[in-house]
BALOBA-1460 file (C-alpha; in Angstrom, 3 decimals):
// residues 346
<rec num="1" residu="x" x="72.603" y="141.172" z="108.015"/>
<rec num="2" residu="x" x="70.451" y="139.808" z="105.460"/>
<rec num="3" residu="x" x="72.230" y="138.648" z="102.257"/>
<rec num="4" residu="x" x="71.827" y="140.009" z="99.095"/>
<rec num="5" residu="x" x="71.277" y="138.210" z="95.853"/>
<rec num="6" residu="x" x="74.744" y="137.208" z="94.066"/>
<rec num="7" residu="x" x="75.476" y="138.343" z="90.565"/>
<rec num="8" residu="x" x="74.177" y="135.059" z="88.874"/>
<rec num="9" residu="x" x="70.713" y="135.606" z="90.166"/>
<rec num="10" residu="x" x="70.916" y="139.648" z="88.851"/>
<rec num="11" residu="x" x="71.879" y="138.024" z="85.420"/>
<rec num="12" residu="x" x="68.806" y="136.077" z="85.448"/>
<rec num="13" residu="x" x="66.488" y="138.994" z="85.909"/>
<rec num="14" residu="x" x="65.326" y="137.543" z="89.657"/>
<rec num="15" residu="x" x="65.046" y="140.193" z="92.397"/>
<rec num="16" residu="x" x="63.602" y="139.108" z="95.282"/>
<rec num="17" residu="x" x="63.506" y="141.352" z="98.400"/>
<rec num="18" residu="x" x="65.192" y="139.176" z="101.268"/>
<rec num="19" residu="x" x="64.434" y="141.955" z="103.741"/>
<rec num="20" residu="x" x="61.111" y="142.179" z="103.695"/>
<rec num="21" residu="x" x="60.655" y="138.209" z="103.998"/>
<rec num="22" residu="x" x="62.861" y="138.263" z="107.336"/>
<rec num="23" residu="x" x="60.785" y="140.872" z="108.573"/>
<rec num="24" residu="x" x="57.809" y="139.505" z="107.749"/>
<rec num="25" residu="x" x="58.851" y="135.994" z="110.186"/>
<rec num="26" residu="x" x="60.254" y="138.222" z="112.642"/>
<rec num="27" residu="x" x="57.413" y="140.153" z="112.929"/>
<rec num="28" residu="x" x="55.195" y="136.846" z="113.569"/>
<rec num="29" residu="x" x="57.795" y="135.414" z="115.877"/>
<rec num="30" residu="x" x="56.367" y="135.619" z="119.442"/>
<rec num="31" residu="x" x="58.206" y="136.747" z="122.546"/>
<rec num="32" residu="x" x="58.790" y="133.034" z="123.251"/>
<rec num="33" residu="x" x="60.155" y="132.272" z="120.227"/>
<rec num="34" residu="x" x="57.565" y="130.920" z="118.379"/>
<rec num="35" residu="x" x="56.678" y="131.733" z="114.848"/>
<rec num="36" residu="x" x="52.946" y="131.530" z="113.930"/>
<rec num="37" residu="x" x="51.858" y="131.035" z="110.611"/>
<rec num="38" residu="x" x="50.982" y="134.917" z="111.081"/>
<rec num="39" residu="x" x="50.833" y="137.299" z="113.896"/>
<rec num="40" residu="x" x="47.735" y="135.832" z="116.119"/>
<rec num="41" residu="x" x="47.504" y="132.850" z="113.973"/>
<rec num="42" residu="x" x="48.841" y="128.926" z="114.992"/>
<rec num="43" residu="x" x="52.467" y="127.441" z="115.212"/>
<rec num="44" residu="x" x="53.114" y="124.247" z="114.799"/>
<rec num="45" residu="x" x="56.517" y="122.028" z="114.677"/>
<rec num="46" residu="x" x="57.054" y="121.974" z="111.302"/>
<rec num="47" residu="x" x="56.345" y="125.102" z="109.528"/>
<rec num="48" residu="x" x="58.001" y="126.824" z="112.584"/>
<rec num="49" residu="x" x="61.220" y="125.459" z="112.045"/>
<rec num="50" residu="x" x="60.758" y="126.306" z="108.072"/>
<rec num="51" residu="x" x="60.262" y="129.323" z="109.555"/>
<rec num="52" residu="x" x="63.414" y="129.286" z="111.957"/>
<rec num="53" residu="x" x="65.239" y="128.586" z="108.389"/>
<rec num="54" residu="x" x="64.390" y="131.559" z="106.863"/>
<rec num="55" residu="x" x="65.338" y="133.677" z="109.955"/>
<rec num="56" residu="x" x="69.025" y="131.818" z="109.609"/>
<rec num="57" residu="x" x="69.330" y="132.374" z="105.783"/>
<rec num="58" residu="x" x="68.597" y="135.986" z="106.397"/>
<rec num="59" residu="x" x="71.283" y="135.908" z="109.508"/>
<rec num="60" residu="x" x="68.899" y="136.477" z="112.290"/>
<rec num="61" residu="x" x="70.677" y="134.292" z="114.028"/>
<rec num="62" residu="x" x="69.496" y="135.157" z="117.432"/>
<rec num="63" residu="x" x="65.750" y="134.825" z="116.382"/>
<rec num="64" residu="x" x="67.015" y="131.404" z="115.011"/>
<rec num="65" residu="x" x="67.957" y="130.361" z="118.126"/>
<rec num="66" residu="x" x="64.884" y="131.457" z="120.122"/>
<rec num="67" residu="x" x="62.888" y="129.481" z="118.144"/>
<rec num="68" residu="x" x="65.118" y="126.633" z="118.513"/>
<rec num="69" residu="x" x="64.813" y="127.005" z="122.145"/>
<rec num="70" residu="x" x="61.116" y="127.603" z="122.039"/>
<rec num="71" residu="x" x="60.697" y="123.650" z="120.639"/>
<rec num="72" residu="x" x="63.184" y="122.370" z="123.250"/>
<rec num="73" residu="x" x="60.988" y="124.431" z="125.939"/>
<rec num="74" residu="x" x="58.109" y="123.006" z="124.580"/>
<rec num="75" residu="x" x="58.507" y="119.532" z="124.033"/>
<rec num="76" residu="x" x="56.237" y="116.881" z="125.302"/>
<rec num="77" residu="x" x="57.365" y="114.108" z="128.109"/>
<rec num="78" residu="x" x="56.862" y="111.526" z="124.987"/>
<rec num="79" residu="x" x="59.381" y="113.786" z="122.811"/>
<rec num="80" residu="x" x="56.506" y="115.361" z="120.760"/>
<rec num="81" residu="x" x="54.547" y="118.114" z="119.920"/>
<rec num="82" residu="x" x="51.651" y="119.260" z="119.809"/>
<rec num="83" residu="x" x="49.757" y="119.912" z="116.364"/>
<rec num="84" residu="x" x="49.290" y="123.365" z="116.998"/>
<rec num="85" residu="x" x="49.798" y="125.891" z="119.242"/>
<rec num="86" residu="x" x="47.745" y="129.381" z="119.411"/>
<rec num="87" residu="x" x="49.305" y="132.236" z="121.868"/>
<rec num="88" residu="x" x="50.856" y="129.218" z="124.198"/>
<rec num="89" residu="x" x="47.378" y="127.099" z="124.147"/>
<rec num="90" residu="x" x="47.654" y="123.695" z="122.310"/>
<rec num="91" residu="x" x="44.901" y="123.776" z="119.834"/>
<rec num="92" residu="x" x="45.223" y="120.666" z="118.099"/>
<rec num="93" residu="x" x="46.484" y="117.861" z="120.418"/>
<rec num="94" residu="x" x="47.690" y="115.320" z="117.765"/>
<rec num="95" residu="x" x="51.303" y="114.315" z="117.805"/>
<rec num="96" residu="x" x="52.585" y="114.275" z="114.276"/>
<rec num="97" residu="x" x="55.964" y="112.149" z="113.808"/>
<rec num="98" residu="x" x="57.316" y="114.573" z="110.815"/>
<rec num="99" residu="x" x="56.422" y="117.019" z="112.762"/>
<rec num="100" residu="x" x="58.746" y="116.140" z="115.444"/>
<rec num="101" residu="x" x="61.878" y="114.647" z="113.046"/>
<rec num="102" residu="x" x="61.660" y="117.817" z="111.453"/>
<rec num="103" residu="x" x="63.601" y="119.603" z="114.356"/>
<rec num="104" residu="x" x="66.972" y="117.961" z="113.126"/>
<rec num="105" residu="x" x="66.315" y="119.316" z="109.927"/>
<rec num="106" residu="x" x="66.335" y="122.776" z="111.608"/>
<rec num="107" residu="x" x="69.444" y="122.212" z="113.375"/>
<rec num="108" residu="x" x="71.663" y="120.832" z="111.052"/>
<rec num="109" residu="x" x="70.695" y="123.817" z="108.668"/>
<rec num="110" residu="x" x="71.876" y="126.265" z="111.930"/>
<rec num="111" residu="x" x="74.876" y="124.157" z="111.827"/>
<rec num="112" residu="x" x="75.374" y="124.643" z="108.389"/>
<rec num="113" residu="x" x="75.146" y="128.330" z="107.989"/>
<rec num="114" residu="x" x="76.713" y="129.092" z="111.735"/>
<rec num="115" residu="x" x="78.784" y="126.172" z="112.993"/>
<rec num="116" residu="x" x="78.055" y="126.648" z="116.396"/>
<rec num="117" residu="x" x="78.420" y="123.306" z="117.415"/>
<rec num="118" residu="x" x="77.645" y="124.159" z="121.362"/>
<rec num="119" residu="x" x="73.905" y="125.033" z="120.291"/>
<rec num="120" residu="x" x="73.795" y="122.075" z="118.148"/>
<rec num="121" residu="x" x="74.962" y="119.934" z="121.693"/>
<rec num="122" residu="x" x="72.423" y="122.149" z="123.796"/>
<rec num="123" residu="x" x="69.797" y="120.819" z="121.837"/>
<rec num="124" residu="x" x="70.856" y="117.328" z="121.054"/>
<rec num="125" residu="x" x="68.977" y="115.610" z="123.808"/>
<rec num="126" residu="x" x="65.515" y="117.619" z="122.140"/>
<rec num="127" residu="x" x="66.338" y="115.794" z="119.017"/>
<rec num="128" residu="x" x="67.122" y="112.601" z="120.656"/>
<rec num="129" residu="x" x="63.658" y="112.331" z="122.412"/>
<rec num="130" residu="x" x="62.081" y="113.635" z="119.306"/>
<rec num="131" residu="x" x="63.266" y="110.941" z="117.278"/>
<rec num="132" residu="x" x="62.497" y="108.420" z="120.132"/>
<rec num="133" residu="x" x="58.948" y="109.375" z="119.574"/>
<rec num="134" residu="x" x="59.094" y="108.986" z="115.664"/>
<rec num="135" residu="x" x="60.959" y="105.361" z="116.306"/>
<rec num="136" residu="x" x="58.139" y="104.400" z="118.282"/>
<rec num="137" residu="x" x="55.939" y="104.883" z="115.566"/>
<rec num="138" residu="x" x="57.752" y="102.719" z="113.061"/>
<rec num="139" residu="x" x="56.185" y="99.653" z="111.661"/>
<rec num="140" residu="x" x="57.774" y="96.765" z="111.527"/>
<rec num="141" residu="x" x="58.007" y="96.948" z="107.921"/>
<rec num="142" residu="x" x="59.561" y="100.062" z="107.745"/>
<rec num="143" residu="x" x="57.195" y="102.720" z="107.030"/>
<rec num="144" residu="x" x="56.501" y="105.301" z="110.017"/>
<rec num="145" residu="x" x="53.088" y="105.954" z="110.746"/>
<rec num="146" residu="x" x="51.773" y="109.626" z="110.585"/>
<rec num="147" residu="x" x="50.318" y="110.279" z="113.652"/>
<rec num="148" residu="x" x="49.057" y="109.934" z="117.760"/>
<rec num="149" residu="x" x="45.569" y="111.248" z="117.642"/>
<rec num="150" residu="x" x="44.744" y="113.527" z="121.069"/>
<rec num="151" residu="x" x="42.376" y="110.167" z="122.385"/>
<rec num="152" residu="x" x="46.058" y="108.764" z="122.606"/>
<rec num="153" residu="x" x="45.531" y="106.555" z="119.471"/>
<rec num="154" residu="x" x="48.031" y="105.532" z="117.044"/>
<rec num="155" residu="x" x="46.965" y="106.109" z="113.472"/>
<rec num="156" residu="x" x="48.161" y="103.437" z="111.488"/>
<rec num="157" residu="x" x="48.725" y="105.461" z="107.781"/>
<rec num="158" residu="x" x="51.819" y="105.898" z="106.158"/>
<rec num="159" residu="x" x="52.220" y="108.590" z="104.246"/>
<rec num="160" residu="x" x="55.175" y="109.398" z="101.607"/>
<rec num="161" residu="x" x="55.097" y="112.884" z="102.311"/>
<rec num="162" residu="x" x="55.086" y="112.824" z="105.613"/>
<rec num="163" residu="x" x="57.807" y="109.894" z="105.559"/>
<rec num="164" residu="x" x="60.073" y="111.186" z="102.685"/>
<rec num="165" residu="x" x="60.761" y="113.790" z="104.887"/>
<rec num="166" residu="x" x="60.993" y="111.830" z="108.152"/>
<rec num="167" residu="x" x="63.793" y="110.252" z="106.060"/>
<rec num="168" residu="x" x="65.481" y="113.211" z="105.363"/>
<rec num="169" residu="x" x="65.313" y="114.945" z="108.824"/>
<rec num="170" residu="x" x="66.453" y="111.103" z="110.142"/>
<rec num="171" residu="x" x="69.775" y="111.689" z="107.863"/>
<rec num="172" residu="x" x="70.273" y="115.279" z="109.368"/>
<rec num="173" residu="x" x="70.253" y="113.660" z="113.076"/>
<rec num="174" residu="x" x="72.600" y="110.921" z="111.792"/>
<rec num="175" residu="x" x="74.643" y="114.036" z="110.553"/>
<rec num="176" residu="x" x="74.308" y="115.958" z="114.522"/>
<rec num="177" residu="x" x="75.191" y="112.645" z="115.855"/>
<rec num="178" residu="x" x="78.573" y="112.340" z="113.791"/>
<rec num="179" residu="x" x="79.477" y="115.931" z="114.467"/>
<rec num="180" residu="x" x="79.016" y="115.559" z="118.166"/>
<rec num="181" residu="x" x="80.877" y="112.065" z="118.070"/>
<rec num="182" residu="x" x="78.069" y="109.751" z="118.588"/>
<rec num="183" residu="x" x="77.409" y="106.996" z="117.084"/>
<rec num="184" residu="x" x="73.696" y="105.436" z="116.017"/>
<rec num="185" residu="x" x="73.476" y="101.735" z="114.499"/>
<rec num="186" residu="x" x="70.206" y="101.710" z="115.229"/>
<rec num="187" residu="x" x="68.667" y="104.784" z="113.789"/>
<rec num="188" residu="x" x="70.952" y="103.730" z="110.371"/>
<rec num="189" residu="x" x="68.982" y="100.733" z="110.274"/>
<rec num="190" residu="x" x="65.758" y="102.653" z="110.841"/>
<rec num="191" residu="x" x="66.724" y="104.757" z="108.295"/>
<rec num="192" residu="x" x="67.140" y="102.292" z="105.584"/>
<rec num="193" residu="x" x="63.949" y="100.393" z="106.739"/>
<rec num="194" residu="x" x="62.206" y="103.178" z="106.050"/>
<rec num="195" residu="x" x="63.672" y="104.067" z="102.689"/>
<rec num="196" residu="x" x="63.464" y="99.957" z="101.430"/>
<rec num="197" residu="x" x="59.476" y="100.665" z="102.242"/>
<rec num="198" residu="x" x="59.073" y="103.860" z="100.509"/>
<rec num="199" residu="x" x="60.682" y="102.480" z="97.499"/>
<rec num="200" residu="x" x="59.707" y="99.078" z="97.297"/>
<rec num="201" residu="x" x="56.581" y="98.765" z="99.576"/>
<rec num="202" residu="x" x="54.099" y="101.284" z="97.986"/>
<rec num="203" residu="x" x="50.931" y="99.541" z="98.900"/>
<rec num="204" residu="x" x="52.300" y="100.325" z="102.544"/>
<rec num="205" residu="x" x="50.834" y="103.716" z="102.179"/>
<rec num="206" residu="x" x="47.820" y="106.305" z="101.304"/>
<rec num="207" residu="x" x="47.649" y="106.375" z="97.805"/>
<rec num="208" residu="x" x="44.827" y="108.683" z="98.093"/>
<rec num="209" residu="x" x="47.466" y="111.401" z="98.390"/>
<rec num="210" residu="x" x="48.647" y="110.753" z="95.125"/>
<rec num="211" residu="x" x="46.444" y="113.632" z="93.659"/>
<rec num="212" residu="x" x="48.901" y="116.025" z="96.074"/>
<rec num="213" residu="x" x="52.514" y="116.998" z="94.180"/>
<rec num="214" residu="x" x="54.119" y="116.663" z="97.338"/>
<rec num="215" residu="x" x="54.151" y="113.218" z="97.056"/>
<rec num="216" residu="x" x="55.400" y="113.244" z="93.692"/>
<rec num="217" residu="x" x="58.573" y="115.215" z="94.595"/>
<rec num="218" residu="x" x="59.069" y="114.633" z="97.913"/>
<rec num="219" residu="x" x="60.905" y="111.422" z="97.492"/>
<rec num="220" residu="x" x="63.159" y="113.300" z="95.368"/>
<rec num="221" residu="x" x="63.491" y="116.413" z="97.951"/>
<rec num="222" residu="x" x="64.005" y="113.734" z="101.417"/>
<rec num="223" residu="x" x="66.754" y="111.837" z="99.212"/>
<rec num="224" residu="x" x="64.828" y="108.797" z="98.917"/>
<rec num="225" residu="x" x="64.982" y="108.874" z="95.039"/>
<rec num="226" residu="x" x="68.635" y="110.096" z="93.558"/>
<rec num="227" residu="x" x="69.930" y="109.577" z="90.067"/>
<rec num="228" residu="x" x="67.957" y="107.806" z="87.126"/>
<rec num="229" residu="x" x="65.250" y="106.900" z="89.896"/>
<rec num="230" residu="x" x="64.862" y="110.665" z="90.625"/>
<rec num="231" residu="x" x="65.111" y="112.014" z="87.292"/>
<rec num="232" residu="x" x="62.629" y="109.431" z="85.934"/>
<rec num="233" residu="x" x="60.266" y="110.159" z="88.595"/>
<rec num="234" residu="x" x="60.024" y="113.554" z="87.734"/>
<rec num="235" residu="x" x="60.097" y="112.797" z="84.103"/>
<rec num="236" residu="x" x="56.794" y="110.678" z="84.830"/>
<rec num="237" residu="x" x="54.628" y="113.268" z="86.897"/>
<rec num="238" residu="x" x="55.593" y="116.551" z="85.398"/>
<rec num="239" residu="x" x="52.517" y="117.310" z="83.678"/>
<rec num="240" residu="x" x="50.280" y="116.222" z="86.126"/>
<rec num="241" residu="x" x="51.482" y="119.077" z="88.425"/>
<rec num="242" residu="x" x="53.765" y="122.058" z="86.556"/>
<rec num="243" residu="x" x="51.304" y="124.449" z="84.844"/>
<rec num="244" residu="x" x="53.913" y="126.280" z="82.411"/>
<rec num="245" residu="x" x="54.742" y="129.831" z="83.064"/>
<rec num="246" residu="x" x="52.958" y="129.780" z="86.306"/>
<rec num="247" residu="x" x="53.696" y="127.174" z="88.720"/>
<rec num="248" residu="x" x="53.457" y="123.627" z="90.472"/>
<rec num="249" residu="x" x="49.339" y="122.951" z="91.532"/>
<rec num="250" residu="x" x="49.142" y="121.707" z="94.895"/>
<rec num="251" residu="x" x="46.241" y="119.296" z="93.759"/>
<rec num="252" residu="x" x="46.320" y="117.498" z="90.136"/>
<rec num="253" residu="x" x="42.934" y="117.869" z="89.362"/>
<rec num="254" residu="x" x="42.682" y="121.602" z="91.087"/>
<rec num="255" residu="x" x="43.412" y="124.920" z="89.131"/>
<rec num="256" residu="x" x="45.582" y="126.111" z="91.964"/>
<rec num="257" residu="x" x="49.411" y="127.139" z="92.058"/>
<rec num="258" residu="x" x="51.464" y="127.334" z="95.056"/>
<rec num="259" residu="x" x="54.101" y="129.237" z="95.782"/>
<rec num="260" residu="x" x="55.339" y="126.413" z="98.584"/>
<rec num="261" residu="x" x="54.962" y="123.700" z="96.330"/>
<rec num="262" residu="x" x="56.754" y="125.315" z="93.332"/>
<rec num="263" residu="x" x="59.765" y="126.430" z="95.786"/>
<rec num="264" residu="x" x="59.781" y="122.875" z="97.056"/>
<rec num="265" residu="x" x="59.616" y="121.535" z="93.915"/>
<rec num="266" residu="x" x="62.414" y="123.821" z="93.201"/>
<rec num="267" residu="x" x="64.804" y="122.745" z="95.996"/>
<rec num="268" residu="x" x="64.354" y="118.789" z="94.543"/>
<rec num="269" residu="x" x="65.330" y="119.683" z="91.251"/>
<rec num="270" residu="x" x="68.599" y="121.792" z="93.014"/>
<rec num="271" residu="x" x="69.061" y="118.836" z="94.766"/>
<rec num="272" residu="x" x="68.922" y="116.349" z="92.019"/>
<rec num="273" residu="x" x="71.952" y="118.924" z="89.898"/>
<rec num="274" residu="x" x="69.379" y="120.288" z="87.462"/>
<rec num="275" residu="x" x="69.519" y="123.849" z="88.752"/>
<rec num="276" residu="x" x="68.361" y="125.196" z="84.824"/>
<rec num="277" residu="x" x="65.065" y="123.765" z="85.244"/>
<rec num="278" residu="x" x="64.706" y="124.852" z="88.815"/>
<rec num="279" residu="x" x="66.019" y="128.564" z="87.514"/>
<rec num="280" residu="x" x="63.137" y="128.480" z="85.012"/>
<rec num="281" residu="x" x="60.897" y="127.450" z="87.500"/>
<rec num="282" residu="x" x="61.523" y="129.981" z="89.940"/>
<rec num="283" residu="x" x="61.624" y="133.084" z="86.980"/>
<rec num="284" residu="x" x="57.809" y="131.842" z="86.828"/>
<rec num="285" residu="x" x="57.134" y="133.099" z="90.082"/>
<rec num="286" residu="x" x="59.569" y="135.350" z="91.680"/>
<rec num="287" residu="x" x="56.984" y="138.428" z="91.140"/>
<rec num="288" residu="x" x="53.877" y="136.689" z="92.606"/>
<rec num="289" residu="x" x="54.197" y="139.060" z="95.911"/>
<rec num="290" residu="x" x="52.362" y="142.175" z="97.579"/>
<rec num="291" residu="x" x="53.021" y="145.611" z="97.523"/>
<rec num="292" residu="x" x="55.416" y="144.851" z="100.290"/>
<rec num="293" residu="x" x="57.789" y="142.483" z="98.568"/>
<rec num="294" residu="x" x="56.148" y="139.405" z="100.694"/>
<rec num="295" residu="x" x="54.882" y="136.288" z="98.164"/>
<rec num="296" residu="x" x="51.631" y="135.250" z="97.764"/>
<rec num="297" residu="x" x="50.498" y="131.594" z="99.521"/>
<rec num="298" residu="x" x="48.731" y="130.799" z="96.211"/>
<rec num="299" residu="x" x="46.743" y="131.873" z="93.028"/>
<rec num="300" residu="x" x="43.724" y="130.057" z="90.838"/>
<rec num="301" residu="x" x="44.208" y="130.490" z="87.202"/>
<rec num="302" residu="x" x="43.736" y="131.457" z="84.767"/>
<rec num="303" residu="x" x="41.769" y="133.753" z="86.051"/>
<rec num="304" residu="x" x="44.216" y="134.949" z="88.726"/>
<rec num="305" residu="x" x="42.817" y="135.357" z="91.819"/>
<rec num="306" residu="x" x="45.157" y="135.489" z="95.006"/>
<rec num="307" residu="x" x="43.971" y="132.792" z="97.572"/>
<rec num="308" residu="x" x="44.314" y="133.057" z="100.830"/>
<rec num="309" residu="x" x="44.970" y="136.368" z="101.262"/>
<rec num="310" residu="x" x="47.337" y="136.261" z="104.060"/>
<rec num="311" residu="x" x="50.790" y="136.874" z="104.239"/>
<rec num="312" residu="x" x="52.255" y="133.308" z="105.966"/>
<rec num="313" residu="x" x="55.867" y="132.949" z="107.381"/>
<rec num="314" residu="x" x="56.760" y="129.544" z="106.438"/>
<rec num="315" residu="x" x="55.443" y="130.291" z="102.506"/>
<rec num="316" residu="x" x="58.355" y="133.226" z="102.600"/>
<rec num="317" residu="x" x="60.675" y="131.186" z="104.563"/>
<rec num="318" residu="x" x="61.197" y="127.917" z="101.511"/>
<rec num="319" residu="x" x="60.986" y="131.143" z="99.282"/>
<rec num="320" residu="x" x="64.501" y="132.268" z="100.653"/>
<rec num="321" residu="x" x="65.277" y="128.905" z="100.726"/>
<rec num="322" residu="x" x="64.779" y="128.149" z="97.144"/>
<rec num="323" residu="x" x="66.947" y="131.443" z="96.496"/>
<rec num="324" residu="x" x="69.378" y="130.106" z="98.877"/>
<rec num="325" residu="x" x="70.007" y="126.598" z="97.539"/>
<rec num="326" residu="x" x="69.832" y="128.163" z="93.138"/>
<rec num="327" residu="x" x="72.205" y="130.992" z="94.081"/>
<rec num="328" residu="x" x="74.344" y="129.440" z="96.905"/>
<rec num="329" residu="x" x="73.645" y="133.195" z="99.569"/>
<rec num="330" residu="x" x="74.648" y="131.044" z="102.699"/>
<rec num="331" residu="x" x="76.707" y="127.785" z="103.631"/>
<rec num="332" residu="x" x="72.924" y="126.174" z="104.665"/>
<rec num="333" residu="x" x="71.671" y="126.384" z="100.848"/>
<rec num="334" residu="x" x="73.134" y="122.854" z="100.531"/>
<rec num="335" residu="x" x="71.077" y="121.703" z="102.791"/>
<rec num="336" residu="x" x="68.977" y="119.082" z="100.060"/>
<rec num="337" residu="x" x="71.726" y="118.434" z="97.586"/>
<rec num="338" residu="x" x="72.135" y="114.947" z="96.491"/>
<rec num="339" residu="x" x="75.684" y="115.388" z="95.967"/>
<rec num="340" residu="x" x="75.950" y="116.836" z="99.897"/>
<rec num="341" residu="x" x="74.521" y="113.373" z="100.797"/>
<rec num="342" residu="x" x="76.785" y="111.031" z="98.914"/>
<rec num="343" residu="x" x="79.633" y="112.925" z="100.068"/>
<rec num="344" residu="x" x="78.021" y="112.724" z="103.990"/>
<rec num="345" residu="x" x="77.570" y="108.940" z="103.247"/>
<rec num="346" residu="x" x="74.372" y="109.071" z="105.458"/>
């Protein structure tokens, strides 16, 4: 059953329509469990399992699971994945490493909401091999490179996107490992090799991405930044990227809001504690959907036009899971928090 807003989100004049985003993933989820951006369209690794959140928030639990299983099915020898799949044909061969940490994100947001510990063990050798893969394409220095192109190349670029939330999803296997009794020294150390480059090692990765907000928040959303070094970070770039009364741009220097972005932006500042400023945020765009309830991907302003036009499962999915973390529907809506973290000591 699909949960409905609590009281504190009625107060604050937000109604969003949690049935019609669960549809909308279930209706792109294929019969082998995986969820395309839309029906026909690509899957990859890491919007699916944004995807296989939403499905959990909204308690379609069996869904969940089927798309769990569909990445365990369809895991590579080398414990990766493929960029993209279309209708069970890999159509982009590279082998992204946040791609493939990003499963243990998944899971430990099933276990969250569900605590069925037995999937969570069912799937632990998936995550294992997954973040064998990711290890392998660690730098000595810490930061994890982005990528194996399909000529079987490493590409040596960091990027603080892509390994803020490596660092996060590397925290939620620590967190599998301790509820299944395991311990891992070594992927600690990994862990805090990659967080001592991503915080003191900048010049260890793409600063061409700088002009993305992603990389402005996502140190703050992967729990690389807490406290004063979060709060000041967010202090420093806010202008850059939050257009008032509409949104977060995905590019600086581009006149174009994103739902995604905003709701990701969003969960950081929930995780962080400042839940006002994430509230206003979200008022801004909790009514930029379709006739059927569904949100837009994005808009250019100011003269409002809705671009693209299609209606993408992973966009609705961090939608319920911005509702999920500012108005606490599920046990999973901690999933980012700060204070979750300190209290996990991971």
């Amino acid at each position: 059953m699909t949960p409905h807003l609590s009281a504190a989100a009625q107060r604050q004049d937000v109604a969003v329509d949690l049935t019609a985003l669960l549809d909308l993933i279930l209706e792109a989820q294929r019969p082998d469990g995986a969820i395309a951006w839309w029906p026909g369209h690509k899957a990859d690794p890491w919007d699916h399992v944004e995807s296989a959140m939403g499905l959990t928030i909204g308690g379609a639990f069996e869904p969940a699971r089927r798309a769990y299983e569909w990445l365990r099915g369809s895991q590579l020898p080398d414990g990766s994945w493929y960029a993209a799949d279309t209708d069970g044909r890999a159509t982009d061969r590279t082998r992204e490493t946040h791609h493939a940490a990003y499963l243990a994100a998944g899971l430990y947001h099933f276990w969250l909401a569900t605590g069925d510990l037995d999937f969570v063990a069912g799937l632990w050798p998936t995550v294992e091999r997954a973040m064998a893969f990711v290890f392998r394409c660690q730098a000595a220095t810490g930061e994890i490179y982005w990528a194996i192109s399909p000529e079987e190349k490493l590409d040596r670029m960091a990027l603080v996107t892509g390994c803020s939330s490596i660092h996060f999803s590397l925290r939620c296997a620590l967190a599998l490992a301790r509820l299944l009794g395991l311990e891992r020294a070594s992927w600690r150390r990994r862990l805090c090799d990659l967080k001592e480059s991503l915080i003191h090692r900048p010049h260890r990765f793409n600063t061409t991405k700088s002009r993305f907000s992603m990389d402005w928040f996502y140190p703050v959303l992967g729990g690389v930044l807490t406290g004063e070094a979060a709060r000041q970070r967010m202090d420093r770039y806010w202008k850059k990227f939050v257009v008032r009364d509409l949104g977060v741009r995905c590019v600086s220097d581009q006149p174009w809001v994103t739902v995604a972005e905003t709701c990701e932006l969003i969960l950081a500042l929930a995780a962080m504690g400042d839940h006002q400023k994430a509230r206003i945020l979200f008022r801004w765009i909790c009514d930029r959907t379709f006739e059927d309830h569904t949100y837009w991907c994005g808009f250019n302003f100011p003269d409002m036009v809705v671009w693209p036009e299609e209606k993408i499962t992973w966009n609705n999915a961090v939608v319920m899971m911005a509702v999920d973390a500012l108005y606490h529907l599920t046990p999973s809506g901690v999933l980012f928090a700060h204070e979750h973290w300190r209290h996990m000591d991971l």
